[in-house]
N, C-alpha and C positions, 0 to 999 in steps of 0.2 A: 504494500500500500504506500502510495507516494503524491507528495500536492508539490505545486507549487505556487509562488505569489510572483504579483507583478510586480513593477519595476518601482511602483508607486501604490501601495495600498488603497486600498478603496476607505471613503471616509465614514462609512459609517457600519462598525465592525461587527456589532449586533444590533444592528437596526431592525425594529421590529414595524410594521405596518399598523397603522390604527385600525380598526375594522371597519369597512366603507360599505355603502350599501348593498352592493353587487355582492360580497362576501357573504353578510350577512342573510340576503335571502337565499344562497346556497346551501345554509344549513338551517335545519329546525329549533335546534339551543340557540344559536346566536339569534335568530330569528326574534325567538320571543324574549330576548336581555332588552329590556326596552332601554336600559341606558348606554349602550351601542348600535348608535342607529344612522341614518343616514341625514337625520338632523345634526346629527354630530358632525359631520363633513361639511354643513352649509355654516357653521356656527364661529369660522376660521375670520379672526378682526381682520377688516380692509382697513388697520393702521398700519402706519409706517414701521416697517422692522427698526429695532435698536439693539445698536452696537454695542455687548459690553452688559451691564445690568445685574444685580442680584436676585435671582430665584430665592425664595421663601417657602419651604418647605414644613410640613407637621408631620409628627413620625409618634406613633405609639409610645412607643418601647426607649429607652436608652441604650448606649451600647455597654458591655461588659466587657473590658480589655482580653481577660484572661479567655472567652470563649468568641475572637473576633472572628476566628476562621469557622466558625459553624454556620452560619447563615442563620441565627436565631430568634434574628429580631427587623424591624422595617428599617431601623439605623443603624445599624450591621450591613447591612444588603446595601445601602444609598453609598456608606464610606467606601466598603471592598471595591463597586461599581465603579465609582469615582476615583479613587485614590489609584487602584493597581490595575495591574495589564493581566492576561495569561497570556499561554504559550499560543492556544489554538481557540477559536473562537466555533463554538455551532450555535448557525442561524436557529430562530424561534421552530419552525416547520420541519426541519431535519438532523439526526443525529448524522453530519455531513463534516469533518472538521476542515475549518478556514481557518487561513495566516494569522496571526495577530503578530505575537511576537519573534513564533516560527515562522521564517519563512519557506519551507518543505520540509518533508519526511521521508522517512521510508522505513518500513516495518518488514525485519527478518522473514523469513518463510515460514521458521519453525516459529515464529511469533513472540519470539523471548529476547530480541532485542529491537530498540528504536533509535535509531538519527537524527538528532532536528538538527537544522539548518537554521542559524540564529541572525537575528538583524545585525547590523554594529553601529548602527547610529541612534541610538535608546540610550540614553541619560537616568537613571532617577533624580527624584526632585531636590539630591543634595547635592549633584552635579557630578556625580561620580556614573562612569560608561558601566551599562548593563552588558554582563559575560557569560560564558557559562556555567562560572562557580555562583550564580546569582540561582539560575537553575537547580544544581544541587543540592544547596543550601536549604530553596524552597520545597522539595521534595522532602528532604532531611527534617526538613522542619514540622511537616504535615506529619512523618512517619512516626515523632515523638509525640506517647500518647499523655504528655501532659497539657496536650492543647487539645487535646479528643474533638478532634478533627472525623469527621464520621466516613470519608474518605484511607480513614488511618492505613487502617488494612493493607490496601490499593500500595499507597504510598511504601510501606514498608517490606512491601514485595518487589521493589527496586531495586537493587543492590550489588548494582559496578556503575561508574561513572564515570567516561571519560572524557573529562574537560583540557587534552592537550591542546586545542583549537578554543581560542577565546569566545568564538562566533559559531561551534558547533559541538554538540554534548550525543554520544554514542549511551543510550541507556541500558544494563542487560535486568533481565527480570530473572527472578527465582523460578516461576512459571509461565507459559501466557497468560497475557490478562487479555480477557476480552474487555474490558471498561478502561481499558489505557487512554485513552483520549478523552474519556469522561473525566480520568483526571488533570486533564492537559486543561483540561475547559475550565475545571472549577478551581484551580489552584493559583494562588494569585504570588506573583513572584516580587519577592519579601526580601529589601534593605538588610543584609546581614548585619551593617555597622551599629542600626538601630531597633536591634531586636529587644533589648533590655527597656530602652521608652519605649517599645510600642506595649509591652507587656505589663506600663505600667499608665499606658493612658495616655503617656507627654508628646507622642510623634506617634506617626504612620506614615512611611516615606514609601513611594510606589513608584511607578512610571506612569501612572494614569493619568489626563486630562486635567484632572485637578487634583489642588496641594493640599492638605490637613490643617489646619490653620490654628483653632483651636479649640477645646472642650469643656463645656462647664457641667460636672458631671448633673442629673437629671432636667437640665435647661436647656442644652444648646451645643449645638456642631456646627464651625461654620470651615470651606473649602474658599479658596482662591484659586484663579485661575493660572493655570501651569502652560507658562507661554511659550514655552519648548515641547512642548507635548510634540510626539515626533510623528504625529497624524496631521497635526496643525494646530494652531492657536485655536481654542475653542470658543466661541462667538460671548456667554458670561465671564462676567466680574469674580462672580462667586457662588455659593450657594451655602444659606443660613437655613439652616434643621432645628427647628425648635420641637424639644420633647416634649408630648402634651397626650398624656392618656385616656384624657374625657372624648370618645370621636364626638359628640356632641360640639364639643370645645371646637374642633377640629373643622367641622363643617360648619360653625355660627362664624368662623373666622375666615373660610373662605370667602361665605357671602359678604362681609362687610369686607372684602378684599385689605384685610391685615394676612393672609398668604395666596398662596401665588398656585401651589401644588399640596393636597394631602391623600398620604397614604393609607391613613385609617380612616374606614366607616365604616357603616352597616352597609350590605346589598340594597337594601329600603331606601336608606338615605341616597347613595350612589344613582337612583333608578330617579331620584327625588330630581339629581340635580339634573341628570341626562334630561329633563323634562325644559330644562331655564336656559334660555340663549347666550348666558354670560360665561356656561363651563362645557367643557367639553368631560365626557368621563370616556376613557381608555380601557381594553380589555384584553386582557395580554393572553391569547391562546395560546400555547406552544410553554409554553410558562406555568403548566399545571400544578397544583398540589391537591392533596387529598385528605379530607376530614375523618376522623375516625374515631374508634372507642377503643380505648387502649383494656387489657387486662393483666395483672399480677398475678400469675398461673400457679403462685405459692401461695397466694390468699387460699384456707381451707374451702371456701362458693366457689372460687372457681377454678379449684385445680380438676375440677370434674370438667371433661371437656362438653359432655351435655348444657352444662351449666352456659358458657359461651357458645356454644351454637344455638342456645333458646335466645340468649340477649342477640344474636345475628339475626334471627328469624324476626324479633318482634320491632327491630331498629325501623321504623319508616320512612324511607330514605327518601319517598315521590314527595311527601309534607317539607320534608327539611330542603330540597332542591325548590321548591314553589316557594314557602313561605318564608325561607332562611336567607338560602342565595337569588332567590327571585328568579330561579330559571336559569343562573349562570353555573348548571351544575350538572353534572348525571349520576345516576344512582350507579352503583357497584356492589360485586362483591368481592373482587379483586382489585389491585391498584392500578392497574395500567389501562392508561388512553388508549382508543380504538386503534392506533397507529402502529402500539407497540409490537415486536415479533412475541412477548409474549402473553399479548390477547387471545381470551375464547370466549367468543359470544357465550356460549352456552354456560359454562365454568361460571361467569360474571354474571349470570342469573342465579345462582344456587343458594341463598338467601333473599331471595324475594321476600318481603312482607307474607309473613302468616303466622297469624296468631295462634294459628290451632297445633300449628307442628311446634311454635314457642314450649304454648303450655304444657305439653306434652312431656316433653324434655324438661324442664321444669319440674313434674308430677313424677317422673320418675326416678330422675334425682336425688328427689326428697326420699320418695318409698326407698332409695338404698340406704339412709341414713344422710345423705348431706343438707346441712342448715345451711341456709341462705342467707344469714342476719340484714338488718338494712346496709347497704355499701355504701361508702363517700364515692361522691361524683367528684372529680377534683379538674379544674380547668382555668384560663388565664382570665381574670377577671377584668382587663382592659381592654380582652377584644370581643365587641358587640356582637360577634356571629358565635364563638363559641356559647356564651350566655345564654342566648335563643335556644340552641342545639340541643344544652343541656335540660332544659326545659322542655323539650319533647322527649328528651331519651326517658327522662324521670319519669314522664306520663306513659310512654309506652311500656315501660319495663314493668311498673303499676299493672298495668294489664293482663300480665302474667305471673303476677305473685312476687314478685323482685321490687325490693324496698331502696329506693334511692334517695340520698344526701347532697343537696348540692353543696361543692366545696370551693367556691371561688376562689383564686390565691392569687397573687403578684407574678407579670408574667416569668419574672427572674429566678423563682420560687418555683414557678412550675418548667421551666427547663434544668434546672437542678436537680431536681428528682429525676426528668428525661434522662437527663446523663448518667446520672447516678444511679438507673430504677430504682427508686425510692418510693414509688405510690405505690397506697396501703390497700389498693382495691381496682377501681374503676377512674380513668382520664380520657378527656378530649381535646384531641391537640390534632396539627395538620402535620404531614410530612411532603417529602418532593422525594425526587430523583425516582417516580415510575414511569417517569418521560424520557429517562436516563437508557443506555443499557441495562437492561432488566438485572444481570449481578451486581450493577453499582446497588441497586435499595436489597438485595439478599444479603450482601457482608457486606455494607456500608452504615445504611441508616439507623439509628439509633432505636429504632421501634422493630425493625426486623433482622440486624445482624446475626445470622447465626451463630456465630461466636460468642455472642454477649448484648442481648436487648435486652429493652425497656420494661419487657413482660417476664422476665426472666424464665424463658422460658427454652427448654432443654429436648434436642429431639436428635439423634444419629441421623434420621431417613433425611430431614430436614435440611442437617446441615450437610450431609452432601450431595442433595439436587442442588442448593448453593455454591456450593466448593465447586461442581462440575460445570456449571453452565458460566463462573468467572473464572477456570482453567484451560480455557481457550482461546486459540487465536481470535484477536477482533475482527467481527466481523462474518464467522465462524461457526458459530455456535449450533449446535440442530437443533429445530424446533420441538422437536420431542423428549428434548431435555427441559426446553422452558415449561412443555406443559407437566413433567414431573415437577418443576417449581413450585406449579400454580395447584397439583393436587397437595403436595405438601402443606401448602400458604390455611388452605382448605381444610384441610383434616386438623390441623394446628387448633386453629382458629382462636391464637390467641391476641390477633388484632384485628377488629371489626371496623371493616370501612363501609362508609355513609355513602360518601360521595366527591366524583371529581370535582374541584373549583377550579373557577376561572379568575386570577386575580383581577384586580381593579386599581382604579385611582380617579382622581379629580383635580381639574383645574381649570383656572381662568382661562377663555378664552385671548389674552393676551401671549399664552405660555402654547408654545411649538414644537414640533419635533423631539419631545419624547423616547426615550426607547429603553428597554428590556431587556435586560438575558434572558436565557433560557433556567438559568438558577431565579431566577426573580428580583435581581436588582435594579432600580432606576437608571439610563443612563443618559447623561445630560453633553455630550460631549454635540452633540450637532444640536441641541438645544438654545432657541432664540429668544427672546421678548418682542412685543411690540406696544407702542405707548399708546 
């Protein structure tokens, strides 16, 4: 496998499409997202573009130094976007890798080593030239699991490096990895000289578009504009992130335009504003993640696997896509988008709503001796869509004899526990990477690693339909390995998913070009204003 780039990069490296009319009536979900619609295309200010300007940004969440490289939070996702480069860049639509920082590859036969072809005119923002030891470093860096980097795995299955060439890095693998490029994508290549500030909050020095500037922890992030950026000068001043975990807050501040762009709302509100000719709201397909209900498979309720497959059965997934995501959603029972090689229609039906196969399960259970006591629901109480969710899951669970607690907590509080499996029962939280290579989320993600998840949960057959479908060449893999995945995933069933989301956002119609990874980070690099 081998790419190459031009002689001049293209300027917008994960640029993603707003969703236009024609798009949308191609499909039936978008279709009915009434706040991506082709009002949204006529809604573009006939003012004058301007040169320069700060973005005004609202973000949820703060960020956590010590957990930067997980993607854990909206301002987490805005800095990494901003701040650093990667190697290879896949577009929103396909697992396809493009140049960023590589500019070509080539992947072994036997799949156990890789070449990149490195740029030489890449600066980071202390002015020191990006090499290949910048490369290793970041790799080295991800592999060490005191940054539990959910990639670790991946990362640490790398192990020969040769950076005799300052401008090209030969990698050899322990194995093939078929998700090598999955990490090329998400791994953001990290200033050795300042790894000590960055782990302590004071810097984040990268080769991205914009510079780090500074942080007030639960207030404010503000970037400057990196006028060397080696794509080109990027058309803002800066951009100011102010932490604000009321979405309410969030969207009262849009409207009276004190910001400019926010990340957090409800699907309801987002649908609210898609409706007002002053905001455009964005829908980042290709960009998926998935809501779910996590389980503790060492809690006595449900280490009986009847016990989670009645809470599967009873989840009603059609309620929560209508009333929660307002349509930006589809039900599942598997993680992956219709796209992925390990989709099956049919598999992705096998918890359909039913109540009567719930109860069942449920009733028999019991008749073996196992007590159900009431369970804490445990979930982030600053974002408005988990809330709602949990609020339907308590009522449906209700229906079949299962006693639910809701346990709202702090969202820093609730990926703490993520990392640490630490919840005492039942959680709702979202994950990514089923849009990935389907072995990135088997031994990656925190909620499914077979090595060590969230659910702590322990299975031989499990983990090696895992181990086998990301022991191979990228690219490679048989399909009939993915669907021993998906019967595993199944039979498990110690993570119950709800349904696909489609992220979102919001902003003035003053605010342009936009764009998204495919991890779900903002990216403001061809990003304009107009007055």
């Amino acid at each position: 496998m081998s790419s190459s780039a031009p002689a001049h990069p293209r300027r917008r490296p994960r640029r993603v499409r707003r969703l236009a009319a024609a798009l949308l009536a191609s499909t039936t979900l978008l279709a009915a997202t009434a706040c991506s619609s082709a009002v949204d295309e006529l809604k573009s200010s006939s003012s004058e573009r301007q040169e320069g300007g700060t973005l005004r940004v609202g973000a949820l969440n703060d960020i956590v130094p010590a957990r930067i490289f997980t993607n854990s939070s909206d301002s987490i996702n805005l800095l990494i976007g901003s701040v650093y480069d990667s190697l290879i860049d896949y577009p929103l639509d396909k697992l396809e890798p493009k140049p960023s920082l590589a500019t070509s590859w080539e992947l072994s036969p036997d799949g156990t080593q890789l070449t990149l072809q490195l740029r030489d005119d890449v600066k980071f923002h202390s002015g020191r030239p990006f090499t290949s030891k910048d490369v290793e470093f970041s790799i080295k860096t991800w592999a060490d699991p005191v940054w539990t980097v959910q990639l670790q795995r991946t990362a640490a299955a790398i192990t020969g490096f040769d950076t005799s060439d300052e401008h090209a890095i030969t990698l050899t693998f322990a194995h093939p990895l078929s998700n090598v490029f999955d990490l090329l994508d998400m791994l953001p290549i990290i200033d050795k000289d300042t790894i000590d500030q960055l782990r302590e909050g004071k810097a984040f020095v990268g080769t991205g578009p914009f510079e780090f500037k500074s942080w007030s922890p639960g207030a404010k992030l503000s970037f400057t504009r990196n006028d060397d950026y080696w794509r080109g000068k990027p058309s803002l001043d800066g951009i100011d992130v102010s932490v604000i975990p009321d979405p309410q807050a969030q969207v009262a501040q849009l409207r009276a335009h004190q910001l400019d762009l926010i990340l957090g709302a409800s699907y309801r509100d987002f649908e609210s504003l898609g409706k007002d000719d002053q905001f455009h709201v964005n829908q980042w397909d290709g960009a998926e993640g998935q809501v779910y209900v996590g389980t503790n498979v060492t809690n006595p309720a449900l280490s009986d696997v009847r016990v989670r497959q009645a809470i599967a059965y009873a989840l009603d997934r059609k309620r929560v896509v209508s009333e929660v995501l307002r349509g930006a959603g589809v039900p599942i029972s598997l993680p992956w988008p219709s796209y992925s090689p390990a989709y099956d229609e049919k598999a992705n039906a096998t918890y359909d709503y039913d109540l009567d196969k719930a109860k069942t399960l449920v009733d028999e259970a019991k008749a073996d001796g196992v007590a159900i006591p009431k369970l804490p629901l445990t979930y982030p109480s600053e974002n408005p869509i988990y809330g709602a969710i949990a609020q339907i899951v308590q009522a449906d669970l209700a229906k079949v004899g299962i006693e639910v607690e809701l346990d709202p907590q702090e969202q820093a509080q609730v990926i703490q526990q993520l990392i640490g499996a630490k919840f005492p029962a039942l959680w709702i939280l979202s994950h990514g990477y089923a849009h990935y290579t389907p072995s990135t989320l088997a031994v990656s993600a925190y909620p499914f690693n077979a090595d060590h998840n969230a659910s702590l949960y322990v299975d031989d057959a499990y983990k090696a339909a895992a181990e086998k479908v990301w022991k191979q060449k990228a690219g490679e893999v048989d399909p009939a390995d993915y669907a021993a995945l998906d019967e595993q995933l199944l039979k498990g069933s110690f993570l119950l998913e709800i349904a696909i989301t489609l992220p979102q956002d919001a902003s003035s119609t003053q605010v342009h070009d936009i764009g998204e990874t495919k991890r779900g980070e903002p990216l403001f690099y061809d990003t304009y204003l107009t007055k």
